[in-house]
FINU-985436 format. One record per residue (C-alpha): y negated, x negated, z; residue number from 1. Coordinates in Angstrom, 2 decimals, always signed. Each point is the difference from the previous one (the first is absolute). Layout:
<gulums>
[gulum [Y X Z] NUM]
...
</gulums>
This chain:
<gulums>
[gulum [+24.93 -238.60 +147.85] 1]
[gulum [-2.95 -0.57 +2.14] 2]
[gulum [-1.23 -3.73 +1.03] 3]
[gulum [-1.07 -0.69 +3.73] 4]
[gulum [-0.48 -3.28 +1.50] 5]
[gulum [+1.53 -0.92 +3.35] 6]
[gulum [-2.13 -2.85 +2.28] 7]
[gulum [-0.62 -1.90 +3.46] 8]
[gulum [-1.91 -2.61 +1.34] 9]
[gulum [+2.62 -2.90 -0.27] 10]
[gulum [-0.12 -3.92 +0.67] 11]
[gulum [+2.54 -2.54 +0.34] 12]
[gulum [-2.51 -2.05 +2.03] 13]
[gulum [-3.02 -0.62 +1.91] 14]
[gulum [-1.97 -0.79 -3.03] 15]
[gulum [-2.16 +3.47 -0.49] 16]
[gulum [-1.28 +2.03 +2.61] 17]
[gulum [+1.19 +3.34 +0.63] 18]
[gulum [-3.86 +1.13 -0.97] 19]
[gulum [+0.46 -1.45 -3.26] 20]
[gulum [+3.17 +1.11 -0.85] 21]
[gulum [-1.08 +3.73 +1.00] 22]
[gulum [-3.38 -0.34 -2.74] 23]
[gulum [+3.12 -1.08 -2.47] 24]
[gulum [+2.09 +3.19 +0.81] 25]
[gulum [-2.66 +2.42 +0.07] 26]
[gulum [-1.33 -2.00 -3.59] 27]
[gulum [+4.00 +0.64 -1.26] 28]
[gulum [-0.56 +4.18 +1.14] 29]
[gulum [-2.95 +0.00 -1.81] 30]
[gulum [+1.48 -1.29 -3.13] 31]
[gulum [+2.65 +2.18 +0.35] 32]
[gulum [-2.03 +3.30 +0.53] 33]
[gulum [-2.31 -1.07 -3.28] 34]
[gulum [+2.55 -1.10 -1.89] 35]
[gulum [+1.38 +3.88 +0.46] 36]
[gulum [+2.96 -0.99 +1.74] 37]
[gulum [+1.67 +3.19 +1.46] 38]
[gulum [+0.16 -1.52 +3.95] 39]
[gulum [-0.11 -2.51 +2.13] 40]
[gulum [+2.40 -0.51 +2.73] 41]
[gulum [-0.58 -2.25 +3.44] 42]
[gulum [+3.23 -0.11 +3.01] 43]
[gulum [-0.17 -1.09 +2.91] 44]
[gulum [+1.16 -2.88 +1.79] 45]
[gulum [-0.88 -2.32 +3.29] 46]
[gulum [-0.36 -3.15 +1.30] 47]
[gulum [+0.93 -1.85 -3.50] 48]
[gulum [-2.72 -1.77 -2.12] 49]
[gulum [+2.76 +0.25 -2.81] 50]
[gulum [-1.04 +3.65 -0.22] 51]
[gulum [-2.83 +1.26 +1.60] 52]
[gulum [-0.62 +3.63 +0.82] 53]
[gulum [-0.07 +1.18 +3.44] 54]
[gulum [-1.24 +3.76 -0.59] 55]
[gulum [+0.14 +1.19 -3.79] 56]
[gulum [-2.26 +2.99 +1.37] 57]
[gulum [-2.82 -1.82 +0.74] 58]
[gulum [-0.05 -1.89 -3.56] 59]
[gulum [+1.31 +2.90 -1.95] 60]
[gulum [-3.57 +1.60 +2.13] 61]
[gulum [-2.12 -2.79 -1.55] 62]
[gulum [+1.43 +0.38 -3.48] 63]
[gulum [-1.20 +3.27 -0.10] 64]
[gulum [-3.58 -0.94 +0.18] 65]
[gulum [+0.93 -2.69 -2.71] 66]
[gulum [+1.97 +1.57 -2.44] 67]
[gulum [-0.23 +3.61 -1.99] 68]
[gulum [+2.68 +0.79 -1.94] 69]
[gulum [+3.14 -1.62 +1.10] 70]
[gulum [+2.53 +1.38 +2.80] 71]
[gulum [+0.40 -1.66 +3.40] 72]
[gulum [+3.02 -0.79 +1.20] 73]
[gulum [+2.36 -0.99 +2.65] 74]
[gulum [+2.64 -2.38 -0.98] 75]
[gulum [+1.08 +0.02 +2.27] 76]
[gulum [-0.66 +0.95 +3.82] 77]
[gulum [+2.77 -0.97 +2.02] 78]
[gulum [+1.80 +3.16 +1.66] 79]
[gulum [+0.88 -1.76 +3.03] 80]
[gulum [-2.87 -1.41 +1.13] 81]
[gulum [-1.88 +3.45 -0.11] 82]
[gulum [+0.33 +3.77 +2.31] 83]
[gulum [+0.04 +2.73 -2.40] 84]
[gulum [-3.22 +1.30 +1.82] 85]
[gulum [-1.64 -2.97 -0.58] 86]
[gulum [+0.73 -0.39 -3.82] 87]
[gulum [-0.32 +3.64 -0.42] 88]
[gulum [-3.65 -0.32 +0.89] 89]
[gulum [-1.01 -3.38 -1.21] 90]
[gulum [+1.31 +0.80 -3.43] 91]
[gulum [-1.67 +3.67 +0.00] 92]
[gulum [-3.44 -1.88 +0.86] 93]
[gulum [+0.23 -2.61 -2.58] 94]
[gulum [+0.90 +2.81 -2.80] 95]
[gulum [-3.10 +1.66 +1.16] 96]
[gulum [-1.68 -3.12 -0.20] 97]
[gulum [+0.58 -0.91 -3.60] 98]
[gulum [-0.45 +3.29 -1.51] 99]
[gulum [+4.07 +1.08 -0.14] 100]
[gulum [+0.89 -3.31 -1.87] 101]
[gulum [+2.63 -0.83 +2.75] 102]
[gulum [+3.65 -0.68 -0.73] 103]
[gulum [+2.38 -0.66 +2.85] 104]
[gulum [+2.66 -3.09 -0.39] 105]
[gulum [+2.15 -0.08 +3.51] 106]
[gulum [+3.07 -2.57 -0.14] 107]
[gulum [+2.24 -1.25 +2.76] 108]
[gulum [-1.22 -3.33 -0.14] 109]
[gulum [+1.44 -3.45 -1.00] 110]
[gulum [-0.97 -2.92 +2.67] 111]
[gulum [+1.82 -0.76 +2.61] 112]
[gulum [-3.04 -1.82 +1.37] 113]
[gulum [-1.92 +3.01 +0.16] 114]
[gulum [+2.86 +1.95 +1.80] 115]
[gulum [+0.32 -2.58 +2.83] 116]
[gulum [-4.35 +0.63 +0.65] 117]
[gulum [+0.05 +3.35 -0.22] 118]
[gulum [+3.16 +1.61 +1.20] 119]
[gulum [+2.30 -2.90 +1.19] 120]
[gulum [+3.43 +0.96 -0.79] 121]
[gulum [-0.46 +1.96 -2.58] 122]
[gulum [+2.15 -0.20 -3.55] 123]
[gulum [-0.18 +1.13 -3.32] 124]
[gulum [+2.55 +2.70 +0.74] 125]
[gulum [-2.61 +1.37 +3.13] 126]
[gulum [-2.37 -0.34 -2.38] 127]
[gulum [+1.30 +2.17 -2.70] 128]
[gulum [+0.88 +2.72 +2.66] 129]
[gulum [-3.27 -0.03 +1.48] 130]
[gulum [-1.67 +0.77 -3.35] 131]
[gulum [+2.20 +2.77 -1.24] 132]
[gulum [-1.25 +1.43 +3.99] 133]
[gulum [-3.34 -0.80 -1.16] 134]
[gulum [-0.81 +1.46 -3.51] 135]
[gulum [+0.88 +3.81 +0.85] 136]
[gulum [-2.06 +0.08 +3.26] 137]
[gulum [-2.86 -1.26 -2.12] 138]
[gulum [+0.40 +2.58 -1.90] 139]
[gulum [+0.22 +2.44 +2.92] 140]
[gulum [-2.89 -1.23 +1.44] 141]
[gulum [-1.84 +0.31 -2.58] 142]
[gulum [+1.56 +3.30 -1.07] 143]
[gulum [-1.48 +0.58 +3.85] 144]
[gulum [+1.29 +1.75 +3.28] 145]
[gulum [+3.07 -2.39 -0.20] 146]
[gulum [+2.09 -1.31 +2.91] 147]
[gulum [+2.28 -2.13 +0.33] 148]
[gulum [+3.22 -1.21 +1.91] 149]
[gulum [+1.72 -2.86 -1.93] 150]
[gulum [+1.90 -3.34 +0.75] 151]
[gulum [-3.22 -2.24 -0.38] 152]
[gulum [-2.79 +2.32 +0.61] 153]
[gulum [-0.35 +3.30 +2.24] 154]
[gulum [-3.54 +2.09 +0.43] 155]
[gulum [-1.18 +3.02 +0.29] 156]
[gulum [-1.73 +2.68 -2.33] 157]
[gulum [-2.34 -2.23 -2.33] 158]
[gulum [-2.12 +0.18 -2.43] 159]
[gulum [-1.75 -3.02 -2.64] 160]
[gulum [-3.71 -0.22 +0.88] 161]
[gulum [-1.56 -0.06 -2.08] 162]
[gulum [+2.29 +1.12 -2.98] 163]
[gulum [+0.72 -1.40 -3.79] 164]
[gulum [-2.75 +1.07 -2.68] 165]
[gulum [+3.21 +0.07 -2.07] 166]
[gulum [+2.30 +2.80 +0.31] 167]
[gulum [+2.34 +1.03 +1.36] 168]
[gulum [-0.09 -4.31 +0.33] 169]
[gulum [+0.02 -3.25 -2.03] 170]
[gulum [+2.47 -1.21 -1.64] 171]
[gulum [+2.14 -1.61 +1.82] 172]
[gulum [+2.43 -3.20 -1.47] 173]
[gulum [+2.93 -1.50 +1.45] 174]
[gulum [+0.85 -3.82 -0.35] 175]
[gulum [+3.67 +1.17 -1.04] 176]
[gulum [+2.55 -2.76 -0.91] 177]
[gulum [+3.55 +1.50 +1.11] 178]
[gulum [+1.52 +3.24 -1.36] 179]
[gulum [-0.42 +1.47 +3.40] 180]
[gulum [-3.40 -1.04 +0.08] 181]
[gulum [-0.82 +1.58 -3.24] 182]
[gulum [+1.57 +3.22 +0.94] 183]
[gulum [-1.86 +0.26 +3.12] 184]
[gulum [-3.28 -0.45 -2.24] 185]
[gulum [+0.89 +2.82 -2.26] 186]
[gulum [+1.22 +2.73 +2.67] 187]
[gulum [-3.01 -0.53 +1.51] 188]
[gulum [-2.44 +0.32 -3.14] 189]
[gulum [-0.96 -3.18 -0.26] 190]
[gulum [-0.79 -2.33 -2.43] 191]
[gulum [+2.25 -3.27 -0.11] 192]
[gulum [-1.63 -3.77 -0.34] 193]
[gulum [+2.38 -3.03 -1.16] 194]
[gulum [+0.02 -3.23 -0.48] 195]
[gulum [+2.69 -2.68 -1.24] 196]
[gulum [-1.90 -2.98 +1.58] 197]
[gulum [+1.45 -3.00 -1.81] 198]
[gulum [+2.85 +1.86 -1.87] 199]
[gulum [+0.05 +0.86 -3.59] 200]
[gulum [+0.04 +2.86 -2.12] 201]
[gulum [+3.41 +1.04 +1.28] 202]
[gulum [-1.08 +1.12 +3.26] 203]
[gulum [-2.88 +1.62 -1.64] 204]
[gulum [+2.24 +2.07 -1.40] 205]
[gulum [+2.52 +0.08 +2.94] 206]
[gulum [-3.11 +1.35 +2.03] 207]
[gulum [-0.31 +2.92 -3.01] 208]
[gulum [+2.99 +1.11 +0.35] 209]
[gulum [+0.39 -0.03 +3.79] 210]
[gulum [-3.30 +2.19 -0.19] 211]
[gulum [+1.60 +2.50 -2.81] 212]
[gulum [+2.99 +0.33 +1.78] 213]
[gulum [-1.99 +1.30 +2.96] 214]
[gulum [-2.00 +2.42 -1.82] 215]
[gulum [+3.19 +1.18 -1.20] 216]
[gulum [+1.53 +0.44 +3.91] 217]
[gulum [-3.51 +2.11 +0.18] 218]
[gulum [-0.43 +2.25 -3.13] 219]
[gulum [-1.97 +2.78 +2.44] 220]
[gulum [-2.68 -2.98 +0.55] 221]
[gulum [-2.66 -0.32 -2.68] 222]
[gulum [+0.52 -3.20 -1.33] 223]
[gulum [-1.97 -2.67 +1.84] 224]
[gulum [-1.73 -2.93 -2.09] 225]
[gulum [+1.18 -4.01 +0.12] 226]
[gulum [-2.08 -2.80 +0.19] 227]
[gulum [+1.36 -2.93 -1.34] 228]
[gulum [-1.52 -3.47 +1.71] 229]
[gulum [-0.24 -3.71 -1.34] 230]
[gulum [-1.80 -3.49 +0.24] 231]
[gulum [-1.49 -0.16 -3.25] 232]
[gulum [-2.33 -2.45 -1.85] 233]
[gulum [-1.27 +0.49 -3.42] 234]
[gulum [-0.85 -3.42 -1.15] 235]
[gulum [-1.98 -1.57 -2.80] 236]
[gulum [+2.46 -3.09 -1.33] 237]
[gulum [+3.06 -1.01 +0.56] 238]
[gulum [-1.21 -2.69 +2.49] 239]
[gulum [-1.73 +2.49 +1.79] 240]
[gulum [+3.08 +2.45 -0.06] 241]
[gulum [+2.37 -3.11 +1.59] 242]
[gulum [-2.70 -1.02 +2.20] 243]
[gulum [+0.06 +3.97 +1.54] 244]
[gulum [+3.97 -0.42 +0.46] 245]
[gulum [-0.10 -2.98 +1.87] 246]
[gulum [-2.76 +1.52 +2.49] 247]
[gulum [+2.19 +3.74 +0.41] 248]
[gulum [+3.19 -2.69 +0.74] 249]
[gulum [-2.20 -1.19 +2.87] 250]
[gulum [-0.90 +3.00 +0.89] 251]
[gulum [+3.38 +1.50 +0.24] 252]
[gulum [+1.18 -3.25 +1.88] 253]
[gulum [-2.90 +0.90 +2.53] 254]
[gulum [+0.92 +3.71 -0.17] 255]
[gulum [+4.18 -0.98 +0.95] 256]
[gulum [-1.03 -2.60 +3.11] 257]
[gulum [-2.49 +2.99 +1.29] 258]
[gulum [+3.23 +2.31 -0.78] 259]
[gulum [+2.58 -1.85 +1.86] 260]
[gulum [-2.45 -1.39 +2.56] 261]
[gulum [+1.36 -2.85 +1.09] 262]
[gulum [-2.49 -2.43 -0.23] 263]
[gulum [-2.94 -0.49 +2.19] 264]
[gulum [-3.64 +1.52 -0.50] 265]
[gulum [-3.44 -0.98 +1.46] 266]
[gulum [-3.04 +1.67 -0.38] 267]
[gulum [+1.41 +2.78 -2.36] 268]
[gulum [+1.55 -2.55 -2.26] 269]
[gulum [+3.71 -1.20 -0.40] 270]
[gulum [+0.78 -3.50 -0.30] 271]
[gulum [-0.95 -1.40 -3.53] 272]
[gulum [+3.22 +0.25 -2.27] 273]
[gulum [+0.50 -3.70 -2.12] 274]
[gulum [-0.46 -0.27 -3.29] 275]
[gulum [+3.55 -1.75 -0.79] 276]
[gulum [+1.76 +3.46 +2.78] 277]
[gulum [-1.96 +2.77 -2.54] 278]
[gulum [+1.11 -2.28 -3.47] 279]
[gulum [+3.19 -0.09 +1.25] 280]
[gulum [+0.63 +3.88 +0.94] 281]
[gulum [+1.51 +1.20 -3.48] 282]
[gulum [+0.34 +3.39 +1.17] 283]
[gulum [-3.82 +0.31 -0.09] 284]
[gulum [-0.65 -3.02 -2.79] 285]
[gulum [-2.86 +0.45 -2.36] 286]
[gulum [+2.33 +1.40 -2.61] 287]
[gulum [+1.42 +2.93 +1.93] 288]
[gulum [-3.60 +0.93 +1.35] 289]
[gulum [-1.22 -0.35 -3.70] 290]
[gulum [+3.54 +2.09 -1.56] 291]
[gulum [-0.04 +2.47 +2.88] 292]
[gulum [-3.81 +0.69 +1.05] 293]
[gulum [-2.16 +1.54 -3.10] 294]
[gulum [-1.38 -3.35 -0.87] 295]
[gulum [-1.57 -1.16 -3.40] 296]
[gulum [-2.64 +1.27 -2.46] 297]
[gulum [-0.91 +3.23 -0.74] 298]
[gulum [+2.25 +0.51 -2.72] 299]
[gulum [+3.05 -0.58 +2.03] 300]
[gulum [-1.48 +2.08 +3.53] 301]
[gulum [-0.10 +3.26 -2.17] 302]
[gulum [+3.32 -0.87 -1.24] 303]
[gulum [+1.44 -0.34 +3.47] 304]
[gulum [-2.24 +3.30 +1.01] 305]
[gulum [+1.06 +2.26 -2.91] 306]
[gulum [+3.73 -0.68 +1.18] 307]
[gulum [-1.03 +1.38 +3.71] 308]
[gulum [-2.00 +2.65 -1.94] 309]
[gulum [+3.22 +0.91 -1.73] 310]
[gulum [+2.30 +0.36 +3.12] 311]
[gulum [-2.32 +2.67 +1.25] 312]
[gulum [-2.39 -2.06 +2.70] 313]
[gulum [-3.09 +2.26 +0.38] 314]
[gulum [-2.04 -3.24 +1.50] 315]
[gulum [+0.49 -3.09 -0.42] 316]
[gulum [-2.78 -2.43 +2.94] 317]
[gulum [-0.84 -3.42 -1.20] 318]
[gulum [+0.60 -2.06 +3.24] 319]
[gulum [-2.48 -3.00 -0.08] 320]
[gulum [+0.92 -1.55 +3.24] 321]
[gulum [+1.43 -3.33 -1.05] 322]
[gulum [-2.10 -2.44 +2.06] 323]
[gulum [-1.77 -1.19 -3.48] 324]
[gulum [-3.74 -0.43 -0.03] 325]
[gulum [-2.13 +2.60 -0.39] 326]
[gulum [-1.55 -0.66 -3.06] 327]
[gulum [+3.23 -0.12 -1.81] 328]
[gulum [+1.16 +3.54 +1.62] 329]
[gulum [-3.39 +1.10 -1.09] 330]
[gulum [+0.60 -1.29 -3.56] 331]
[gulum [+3.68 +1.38 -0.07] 332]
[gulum [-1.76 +3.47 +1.20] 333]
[gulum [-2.35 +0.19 -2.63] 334]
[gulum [+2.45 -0.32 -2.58] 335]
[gulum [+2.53 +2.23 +1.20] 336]
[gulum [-2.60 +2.23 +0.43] 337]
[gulum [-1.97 -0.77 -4.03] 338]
[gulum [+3.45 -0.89 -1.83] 339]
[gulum [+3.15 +1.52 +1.41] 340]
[gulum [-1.42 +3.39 +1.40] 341]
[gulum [-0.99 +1.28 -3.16] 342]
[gulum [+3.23 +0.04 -1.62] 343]
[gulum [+1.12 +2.80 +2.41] 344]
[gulum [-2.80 +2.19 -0.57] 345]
[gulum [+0.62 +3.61 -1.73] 346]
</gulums>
């Protein structure tokens, strides 16, 4: 099982500028690339402070003059919010840019928020439909000499300029969470992302077998790879292990209001969340985040990772977005990186 590390620029308030926080991202993708992590992934996302990352492109094109080794990735652009002409190009550019390091996550999106900026009206359901339109005329285009006459998008012969230094393309990875959604990925040749948010272990291995069962419905198709995605923190005591579940309950507090978003937002931010609301939500209480997220010391993280190693995940990203400081994701990093890696390497 490989190790990648998924990151933003994220705050929960006005305390940090956005400069600042981008020196502490690109500082994380350094760490990352050194430590001989096998990717990093950046998505995209607007007009929220909460997470910050209007064009993956352009920073994915700056990490390339940063890092060496590790791949680039998407994760995820947001099919919607892009023309397959467009993304075609833009992601042929940037895998010429960085050397073909480029991996392509696309998902539907999540926020509601988002939808109502960018293409009022719009639901998950559009969404969804829009990128299964989306990923084959990427291809096509890239493939070149494509046209085409769909419900969302209609043009004439086309072809990417300039093309993918990868062929016949990147990889390309769906944010897959329904069966139909992983069966979609795996007709189409693609890889399949997941994530189980603030469940457990069950849905980690609901999300396995939703992704088997697929492969399965597809035995012609080469099977695709899974990426397994978590909040994790690797801590150094058992004060600083309960001190990392209490911030990822905040976090996922912040993450649900953003989610449902119902509350009102000013300069990028949503309203501050009280102390006694986030104490009192025991669906996200420090013990869940703590039992469900891959919290604690080494020891126990490569217990938690053989387990995902053993159900047949071929990637498994550290997420470090948890609006913690940055010295302790730094610290949690480095040890994931000099104390849990090694136990998974041949």
């Amino acid at each position: 099982m490989k190790f990648s590390l998924f990151v933003h620029m994220e705050r929960l308030d006005a305390s940090q500028s956005h400069k600042s926080l981008y020196e502490e991202f690109v500082a994380l993708c350094e760490i990352a690339d050194k430590g001989g992590m096998h990717a990093i992934w950046t998505g995209e996302h607007h007009g929220m402070d909460f997470t910050i990352a209007p064009n993956p492109f352009v920073t994915i094109a700056d990490l390339a003059r940063r890092t060496s080794r590790a791949r680039l990735g998407t994760g995820t652009v947001i099919a919607p919010f892009w023309h397959p002409i467009k993304l075609a190009g833009e992601a042929a550019m940037a895998d010429i840019i960085c050397d073909g390091r480029l991996d392509i996550g696309i998902a539907r999106g999540a926020y509601s928020f988002e939808y109502e900026r960018l293409l009022p009206g719009l639901d998950a359901w559009g969404a969804g439909q829009r990128m299964r339109e989306l990923i084959p005329a990427v291809k096509g285009i890239w493939a070149g000499d494509y046209a085409h006459d769909g419900e969302f998008f209609k043009f004439p012969s086309t072809t990417s300029a300039p093309k993918p230094l990868q062929q016949p393309n990147p990889p390309i990875w769906v944010a897959a969470r329904d069966p139909n959604s992983h069966e979609f990925a795996v007709a189409n040749g693609c890889n399949v992302q997941v994530t189980p948010l603030w469940q457990g272990d069950d849905e980690v291995q609901s999300l396995m077998e939703r992704f088997n069962d697929a492969c399965a419905k597809n035995p012609e198709i080469e099977r695709p790879k899974i990426m397994l995605l978590r909040h994790t923190y690797v801590g150094s005591s058992e004060d600083d292990v309960a001190q990392a579940a209490h911030e990822l309950s905040v976090y996922y507090n912040y993450f649900f209001a953003w989610f449902k978003n119902e509350k009102p937002i000013a300069q990028g931010l949503i309203e501050r969340i009280p102390d006694e609301q986030i104490r009192a939500n025991a669906m996200l209480s420090d013990q869940v985040m703590r039992t469900n997220n891959v919290v604690g010391d080494a020891e126990a993280v490569i217990e938690r990772l053989k387990a995902y190693e053993a159900l047949g995940y071929d990637e498994y990203s550290f997420w470090i977005d948890t609006g913690m400081s940055f010295e302790r994701k730094k610290a949690s990093l480095e040890r994931f990186i000099t104390e849990v890696m090694p136990a998974f390497q041949e």
